[in-house]
C-alpha positions in Angstrom: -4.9 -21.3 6.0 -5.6 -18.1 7.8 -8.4 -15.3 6.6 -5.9 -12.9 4.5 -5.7 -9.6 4.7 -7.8 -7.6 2.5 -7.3 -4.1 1.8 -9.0 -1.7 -0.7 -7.6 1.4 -1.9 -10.1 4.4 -1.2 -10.3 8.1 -2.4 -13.9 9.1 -0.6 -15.5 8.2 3.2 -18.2 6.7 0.7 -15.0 4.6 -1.0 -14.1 3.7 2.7 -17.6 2.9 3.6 -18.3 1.0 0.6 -15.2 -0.7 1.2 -15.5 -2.1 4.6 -19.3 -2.9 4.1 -18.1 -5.5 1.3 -15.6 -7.0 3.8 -12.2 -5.0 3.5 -9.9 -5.1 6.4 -8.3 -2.3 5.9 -7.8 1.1 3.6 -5.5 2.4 1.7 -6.5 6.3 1.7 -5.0 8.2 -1.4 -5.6 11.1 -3.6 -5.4 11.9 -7.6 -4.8 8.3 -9.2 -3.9 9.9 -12.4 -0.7 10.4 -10.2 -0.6 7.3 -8.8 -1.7 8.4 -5.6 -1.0 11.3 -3.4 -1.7 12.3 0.1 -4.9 13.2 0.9 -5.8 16.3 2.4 -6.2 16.5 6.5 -9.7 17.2 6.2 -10.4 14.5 3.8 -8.4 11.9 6.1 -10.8 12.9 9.3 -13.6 12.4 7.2 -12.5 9.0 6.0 -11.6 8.2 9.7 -15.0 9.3 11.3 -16.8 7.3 8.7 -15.1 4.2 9.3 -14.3 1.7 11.7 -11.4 -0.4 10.1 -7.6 0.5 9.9 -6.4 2.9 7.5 -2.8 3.8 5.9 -2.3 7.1 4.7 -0.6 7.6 2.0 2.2 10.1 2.3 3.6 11.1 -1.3 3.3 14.4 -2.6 4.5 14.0 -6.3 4.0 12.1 -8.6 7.2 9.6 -9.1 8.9 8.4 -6.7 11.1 11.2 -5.3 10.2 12.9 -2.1 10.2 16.8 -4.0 9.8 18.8 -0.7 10.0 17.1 1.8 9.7 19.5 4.4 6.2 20.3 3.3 5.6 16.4 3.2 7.1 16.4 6.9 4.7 19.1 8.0 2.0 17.5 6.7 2.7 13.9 8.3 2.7 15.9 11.3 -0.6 17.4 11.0 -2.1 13.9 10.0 -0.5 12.3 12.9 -1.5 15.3 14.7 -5.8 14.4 13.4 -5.2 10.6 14.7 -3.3 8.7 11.6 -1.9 6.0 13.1 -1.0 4.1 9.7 1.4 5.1 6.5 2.5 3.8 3.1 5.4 5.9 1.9 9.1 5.1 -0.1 11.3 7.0 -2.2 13.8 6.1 -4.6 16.5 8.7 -6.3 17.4 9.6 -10.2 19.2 6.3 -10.5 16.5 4.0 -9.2 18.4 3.4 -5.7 16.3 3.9 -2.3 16.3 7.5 -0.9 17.5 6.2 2.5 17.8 9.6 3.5 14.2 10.7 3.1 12.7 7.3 4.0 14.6 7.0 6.7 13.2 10.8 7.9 9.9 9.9 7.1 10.1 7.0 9.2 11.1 9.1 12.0 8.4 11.4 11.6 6.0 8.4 11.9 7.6 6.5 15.0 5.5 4.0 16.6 3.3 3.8 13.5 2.9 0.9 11.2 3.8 1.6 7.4 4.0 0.2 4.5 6.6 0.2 1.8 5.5 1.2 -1.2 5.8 -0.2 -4.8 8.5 2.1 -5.6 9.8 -1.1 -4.5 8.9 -2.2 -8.4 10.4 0.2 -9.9 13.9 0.5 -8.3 17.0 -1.0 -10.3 17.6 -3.2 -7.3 15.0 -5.0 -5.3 17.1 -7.1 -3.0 19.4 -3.6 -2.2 15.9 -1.8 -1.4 14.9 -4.8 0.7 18.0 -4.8 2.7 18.2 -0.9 3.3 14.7 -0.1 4.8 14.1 -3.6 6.0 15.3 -2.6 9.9 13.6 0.5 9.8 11.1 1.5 12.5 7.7 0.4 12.1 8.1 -1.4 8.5 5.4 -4.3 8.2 4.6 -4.7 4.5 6.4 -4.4 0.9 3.3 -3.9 -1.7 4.2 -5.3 -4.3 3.7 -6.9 -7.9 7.0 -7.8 -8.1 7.4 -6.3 -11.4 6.6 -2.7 -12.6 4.9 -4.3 -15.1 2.1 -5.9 -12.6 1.8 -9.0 -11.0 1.6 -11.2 -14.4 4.9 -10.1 -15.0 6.4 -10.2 -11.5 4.4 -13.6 -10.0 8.1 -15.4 -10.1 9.5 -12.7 -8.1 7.0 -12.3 -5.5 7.6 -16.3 -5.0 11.1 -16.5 -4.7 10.9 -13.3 -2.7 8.1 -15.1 0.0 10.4 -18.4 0.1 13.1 -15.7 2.3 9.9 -14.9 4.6 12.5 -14.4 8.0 15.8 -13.0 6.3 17.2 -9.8 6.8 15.0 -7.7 4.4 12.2 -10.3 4.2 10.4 -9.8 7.3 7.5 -7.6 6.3 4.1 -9.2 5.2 4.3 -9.0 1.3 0.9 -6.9 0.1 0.4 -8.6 -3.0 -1.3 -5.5 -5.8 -0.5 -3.4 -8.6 -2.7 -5.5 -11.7 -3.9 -7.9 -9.7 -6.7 -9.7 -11.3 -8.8 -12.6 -9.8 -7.6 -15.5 -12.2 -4.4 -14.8 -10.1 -5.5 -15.2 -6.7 -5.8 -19.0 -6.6 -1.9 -19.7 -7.1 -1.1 -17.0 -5.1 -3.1 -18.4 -2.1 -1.5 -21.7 -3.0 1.9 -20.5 -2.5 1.3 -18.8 0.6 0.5 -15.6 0.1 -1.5 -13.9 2.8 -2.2 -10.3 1.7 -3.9 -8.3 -1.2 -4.2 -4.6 -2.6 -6.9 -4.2 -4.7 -8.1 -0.9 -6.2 -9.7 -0.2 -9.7 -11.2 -3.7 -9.9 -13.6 -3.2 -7.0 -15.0 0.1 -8.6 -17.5 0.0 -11.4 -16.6 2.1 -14.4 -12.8 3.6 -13.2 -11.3 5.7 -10.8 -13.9 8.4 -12.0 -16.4 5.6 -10.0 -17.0 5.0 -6.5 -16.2 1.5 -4.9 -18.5 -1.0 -5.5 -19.8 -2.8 -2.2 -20.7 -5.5 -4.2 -17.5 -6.0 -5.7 -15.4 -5.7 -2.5 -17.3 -8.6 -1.4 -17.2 -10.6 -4.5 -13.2 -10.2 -3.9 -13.7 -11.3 0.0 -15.3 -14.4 -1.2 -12.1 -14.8 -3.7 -9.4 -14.4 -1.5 -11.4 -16.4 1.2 -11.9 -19.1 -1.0 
């Protein structure tokens, strides 16, 4: 079974440092969790990228929810992050009614060409998984779904994220599935046994909350988990 991938969710360059000293392949750089996460600020993504050496996503959300509010500030600012050397997104939008926003995706996508990005778990909290899977799946540069297959976290949504990796090939089920969102380490043995290859970790490496930096110590204690 191949090394999965590992990536940690980081706020800080320390985060990121922190991060991939305890064996993280790769960031997921974010700002204000008590939103959920929000796009950092340019100068805070250049310090983030000088500090480390491993891949980074960016996330590009400026509100919290899961509509795309102005989307032409959100558009200038992909530009300016592309601009500083961001070569990797996470970004998704769904409207009122829990459908996809194919309309902004689909511009953010564009905004991002030749970029890797991830889908993210706005995919959770749509009214219609499959229908989100098979609206963005041909977009440009789409690689991974994270996901917990529930909104309720992945105790609630392990079922789903099975059935969903046993279409691995179809239409809408290409992308690596990025297993997080209440992952917790008593759930990483099944889900390596079913073939899952990816995780998303983010509170659980940090010592006392978001308020807390990321915990080198911890990352690694997850490496050696997901290694197993």
């Amino acid at each position: 079974m191949s090394r999965p991938i590992f990536e940690v969710i980081a706020l800080t360059a320390q985060d990121a440092q922190a991060a991939e000293l305890g064996g993280a392949d790769r960031l997921e750089l974010v700002t204000d969790m008590a939103a959920d996460g929000l796009t950092p600020s340019v100068a805070d993504f250049v310090s983030v990228r000088e500090a480390v050496s491993i891949p980074l996503r960016v996330m590009l959300r400026i509100r919290d929810g899961f509509a795309p509010g102005d989307l032409d500030a959100l558009l200038a600012l992909t530009a300016r992050l592309r601009a500083e050397g961001a070569e990797e997104f996470v970004f998704g939008f769904l409207t009122a009614d829990g459908a996809v926003d194919l309309a902004a995706t689909g511009l953010v996508a564009e905004a991002v060409a030749g970029c890797r990005w991830t889908f993210h778990r706005a995919l959770d909290h749509s009214a219609d998984r499959a229908a989100v899977r098979a609206a963005v799946g041909h977009l440009p540069g789409l690689d991974t779904f994270l996901t917990s297959g529930s909104a309720a976290g992945v105790s609630a949504g392990t079922d789903t994220l099975v059935a969903e990796l046993a279409r691995a090939g179809e239409p809408g089920y290409r992308q690596q599935i990025l297993v997080g969102g209440g992952l917790k380490a008593d759930h990483v043995p099944g889900l390596r046994a079913a073939g899952f290859d990816a995780f998303h970790i983010g509170g659980a490496v940090r010592g006392g909350g978001w308020d807390s930096p990321v915990d080198a110590a911890k990352v690694a204690e997850w490496r050696a988990l997901l290694d197993g």
